[in-house]
C-alpha positions in Angstrom: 20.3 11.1 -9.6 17.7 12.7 -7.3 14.4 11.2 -7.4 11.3 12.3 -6.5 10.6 10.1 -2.9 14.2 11.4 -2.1 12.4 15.2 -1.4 9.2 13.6 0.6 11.7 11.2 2.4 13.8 13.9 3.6 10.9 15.3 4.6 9.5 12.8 6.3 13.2 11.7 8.2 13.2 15.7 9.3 10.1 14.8 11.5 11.0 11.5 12.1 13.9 13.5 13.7 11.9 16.1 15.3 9.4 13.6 17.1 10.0 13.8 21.0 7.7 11.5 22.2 9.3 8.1 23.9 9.0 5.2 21.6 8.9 2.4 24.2 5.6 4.4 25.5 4.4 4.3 21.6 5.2 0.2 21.1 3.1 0.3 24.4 0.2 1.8 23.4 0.3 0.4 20.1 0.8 -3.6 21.4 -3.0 -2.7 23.7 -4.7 -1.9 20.7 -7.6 -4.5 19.9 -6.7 -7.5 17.2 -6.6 -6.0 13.3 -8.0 -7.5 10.4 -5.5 -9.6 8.3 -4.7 -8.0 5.0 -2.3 -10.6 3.5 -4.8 -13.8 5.0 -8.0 -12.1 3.1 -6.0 -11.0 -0.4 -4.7 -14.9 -0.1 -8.2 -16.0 0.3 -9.8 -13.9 -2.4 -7.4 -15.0 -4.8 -8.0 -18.5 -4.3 -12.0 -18.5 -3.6 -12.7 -16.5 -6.4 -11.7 -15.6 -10.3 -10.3 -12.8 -11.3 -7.5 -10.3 -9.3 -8.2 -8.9 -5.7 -8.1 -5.6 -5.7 -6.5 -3.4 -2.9 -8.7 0.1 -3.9 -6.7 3.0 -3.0 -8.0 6.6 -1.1 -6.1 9.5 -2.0 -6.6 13.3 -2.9 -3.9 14.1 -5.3 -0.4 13.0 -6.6 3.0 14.2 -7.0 2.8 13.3 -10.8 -1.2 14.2 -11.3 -1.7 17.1 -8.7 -5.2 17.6 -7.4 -7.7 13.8 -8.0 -10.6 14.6 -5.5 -9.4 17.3 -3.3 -12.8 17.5 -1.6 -13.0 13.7 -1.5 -14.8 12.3 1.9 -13.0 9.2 3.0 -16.0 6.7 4.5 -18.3 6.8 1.4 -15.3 6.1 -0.8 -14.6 3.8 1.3 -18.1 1.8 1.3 -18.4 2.4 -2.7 -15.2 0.3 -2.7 -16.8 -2.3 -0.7 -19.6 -2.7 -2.4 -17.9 -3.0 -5.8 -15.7 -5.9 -4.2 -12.3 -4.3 -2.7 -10.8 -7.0 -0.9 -8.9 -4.6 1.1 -8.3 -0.5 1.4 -5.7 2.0 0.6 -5.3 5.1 2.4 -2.7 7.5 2.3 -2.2 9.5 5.4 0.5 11.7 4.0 -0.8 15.2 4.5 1.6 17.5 2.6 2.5 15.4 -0.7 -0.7 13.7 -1.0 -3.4 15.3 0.9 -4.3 12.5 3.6 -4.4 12.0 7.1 -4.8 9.6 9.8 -8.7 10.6 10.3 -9.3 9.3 6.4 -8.3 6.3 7.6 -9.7 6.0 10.8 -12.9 6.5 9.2 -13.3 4.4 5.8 -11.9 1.6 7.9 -15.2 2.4 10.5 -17.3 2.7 7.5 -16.4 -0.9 6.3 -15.3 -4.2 7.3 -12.1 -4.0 4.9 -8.7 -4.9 6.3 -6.6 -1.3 5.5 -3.4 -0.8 4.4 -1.2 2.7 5.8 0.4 4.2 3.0 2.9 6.1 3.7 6.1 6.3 3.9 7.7 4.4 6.7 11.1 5.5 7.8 11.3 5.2 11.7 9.7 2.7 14.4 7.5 5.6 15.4 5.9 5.3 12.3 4.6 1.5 12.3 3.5 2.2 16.2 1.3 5.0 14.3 -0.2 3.0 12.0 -1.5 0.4 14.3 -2.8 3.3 16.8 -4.3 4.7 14.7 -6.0 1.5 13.3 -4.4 0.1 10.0 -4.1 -3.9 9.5 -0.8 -3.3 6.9 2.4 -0.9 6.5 4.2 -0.3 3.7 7.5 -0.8 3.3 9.3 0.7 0.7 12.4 -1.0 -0.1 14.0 2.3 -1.7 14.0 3.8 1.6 15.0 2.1 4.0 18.4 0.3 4.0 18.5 -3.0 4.9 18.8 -3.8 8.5 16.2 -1.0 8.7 13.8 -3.1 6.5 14.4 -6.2 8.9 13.9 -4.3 11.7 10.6 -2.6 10.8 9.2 -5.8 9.5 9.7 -7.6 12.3 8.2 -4.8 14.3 5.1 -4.9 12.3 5.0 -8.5 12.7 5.2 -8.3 16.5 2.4 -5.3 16.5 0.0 -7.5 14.3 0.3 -5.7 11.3 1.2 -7.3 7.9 4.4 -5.5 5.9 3.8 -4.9 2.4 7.7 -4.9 0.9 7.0 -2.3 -2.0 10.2 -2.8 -4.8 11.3 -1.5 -8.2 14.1 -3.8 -9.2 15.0 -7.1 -9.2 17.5 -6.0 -6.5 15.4 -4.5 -4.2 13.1 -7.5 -4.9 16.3 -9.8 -3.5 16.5 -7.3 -0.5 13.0 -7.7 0.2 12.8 -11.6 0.2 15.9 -11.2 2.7 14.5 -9.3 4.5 11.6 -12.1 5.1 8.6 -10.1 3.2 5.9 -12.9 2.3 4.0 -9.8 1.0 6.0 -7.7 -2.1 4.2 -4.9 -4.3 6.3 -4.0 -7.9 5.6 -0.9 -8.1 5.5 0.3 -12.4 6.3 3.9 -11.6 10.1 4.8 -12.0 11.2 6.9 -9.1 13.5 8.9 -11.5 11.1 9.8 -14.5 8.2 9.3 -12.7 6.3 7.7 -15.9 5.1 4.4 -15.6 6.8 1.4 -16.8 4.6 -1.1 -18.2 7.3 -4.2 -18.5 8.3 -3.6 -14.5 5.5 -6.2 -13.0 6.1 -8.6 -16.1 10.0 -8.5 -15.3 9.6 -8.8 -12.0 7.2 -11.6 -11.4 9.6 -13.9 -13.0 11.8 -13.8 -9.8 9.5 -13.8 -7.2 9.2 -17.1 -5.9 5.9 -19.1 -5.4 4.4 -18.8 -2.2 5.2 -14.6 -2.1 1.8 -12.9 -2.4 2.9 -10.6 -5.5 0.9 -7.3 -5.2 1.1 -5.0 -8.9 1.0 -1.5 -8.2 1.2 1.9 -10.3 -0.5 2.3 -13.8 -3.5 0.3 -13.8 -5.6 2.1 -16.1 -8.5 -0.4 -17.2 -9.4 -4.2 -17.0 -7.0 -4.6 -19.9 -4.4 -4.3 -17.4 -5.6 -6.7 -15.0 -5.6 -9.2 -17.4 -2.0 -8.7 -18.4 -0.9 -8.5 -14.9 -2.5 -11.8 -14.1 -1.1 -13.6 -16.5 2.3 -12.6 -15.2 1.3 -13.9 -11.9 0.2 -11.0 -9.8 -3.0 -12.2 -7.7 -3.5 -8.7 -6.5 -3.3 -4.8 -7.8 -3.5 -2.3 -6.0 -5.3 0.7 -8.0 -5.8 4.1 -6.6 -6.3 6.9 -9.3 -8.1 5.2 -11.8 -10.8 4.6 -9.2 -10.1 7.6 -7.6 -11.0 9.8 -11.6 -14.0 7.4 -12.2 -17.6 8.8 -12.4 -18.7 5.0 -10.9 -16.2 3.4 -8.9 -18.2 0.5 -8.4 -18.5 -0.4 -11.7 -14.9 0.3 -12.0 -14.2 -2.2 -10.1 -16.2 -5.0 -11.2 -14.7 -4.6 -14.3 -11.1 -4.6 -13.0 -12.0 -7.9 -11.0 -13.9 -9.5 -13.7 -11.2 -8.8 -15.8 
């Protein structure tokens, strides 16, 4: 059955397809960019200093499943509202024609902070993890759905060389096997099912149980409220990532406090 990241991965292939320019000359340029910020090393250190979840706060303008959030949203005060509530790390989606980013909303709520930032997007070629480090991002996502698998080993290892840490994003406990092949220390559950598109409450319970110790485990999807942190963390998940609660709230700030004191 046709799911929903089939349409936006075809389109994204298509210009993966389309993209002329040399891809040694991109690993080039993006292997002279200046050191990154570690996003796995600071969520690691978060969870352990601190009580409570680390949260990865998530910038983005709308949703395939919720339309329009903050279509006029400006990226670096977002950004520093996130920081001051205690992200631990950013979010951005640079995704132009399903979500409404770019790679400038990026560029600048990672000036506007000292956060370690994650790309998300939707990672299909090489070009595309060159990209992300150009154009500044610490992490790639690397969702397990769409790649197969000597393409996931590939592009991790690739983001590994360029400096940038791979977040393995899964939905089953299959794709979580194919992940920890694939060498992820980093793995997101995401709780939305690619074929209904509703969210799935039991996924992150389920699917702690077979990551090992020692995998950062990263909840994403459907966190709606502190009560949700606190179910998640007693699964095991250190980390959520939450973008359109904060994204709806009238005080993200406070938003988050609450999801981290949760």
């Amino acid at each position: 059955m046709a799911t929903y990241l089939d349409s936006i991965l075809e389109w994204h292939r298509e210009r993966a397809g389309n993209d002329d320019r040399p891809l040694e000359a991109l690993l080039e340029r993006a292997r002279e960019m200046p050191p990154g910020r570690s996003f796995e090393a600071t969520l690691r250190s978060a969870a352990s200093e601190r009580p409570g979840v680390a949260v990865i706060a998530e910038i983005k303008r709308r949703s395939p499943s919720k339309g329009e959030l903050v279509p006029d949203l400006v990226a670096a005060p977002m950004a520093q509202a996130y920081e001051r509530g205690g992200a631990s790390c950013l979010s951005i989606l640079t995704d132009g024609v399903h979500f409404g980013g770019s790679s400038v909303d990026l560029m600048e709520a990672r000036a506007a902070t000292s956060l370690p930032v994650l790309r998300k997007d939707f990672t299909v070629w090489e070009g595309d993890v060159a990209d992300a480090r150009m154009m500044g991002a610490d992490a790639v996502l690397l969702i397990v759905a769409a790649l197969d698998q000597s393409q996931l080993v590939d592009l991790l290892a690739l983001a590994q060389e360029l400096d940038l840490d791979g977040l393995v994003e899964c939905h089953d406990e299959a794709e979580v096997e194919r992940a920890l092949e694939a060498g992820a220390s980093m793995v997101g559950v995401n709780q939305r099912d690619l074929t209904t598109f509703e969210v799935d409450g039991q996924r992150a319970e389920r699917l702690a149980k077979v990551l090992p110790d020692g995998v950062l485990k990263v909840a994403e999807s459907g966190i709606d409220g502190p009560a949700a942190c606190r179910r998640l963390a007693d699964a095991g998940f250190s980390t959520v990532l939450v973008g359109e609660h904060l994204m709806r709230s009238n005080d993200p700030v406070a938003a988050l406090r609450s999801l981290i004191e949760a």
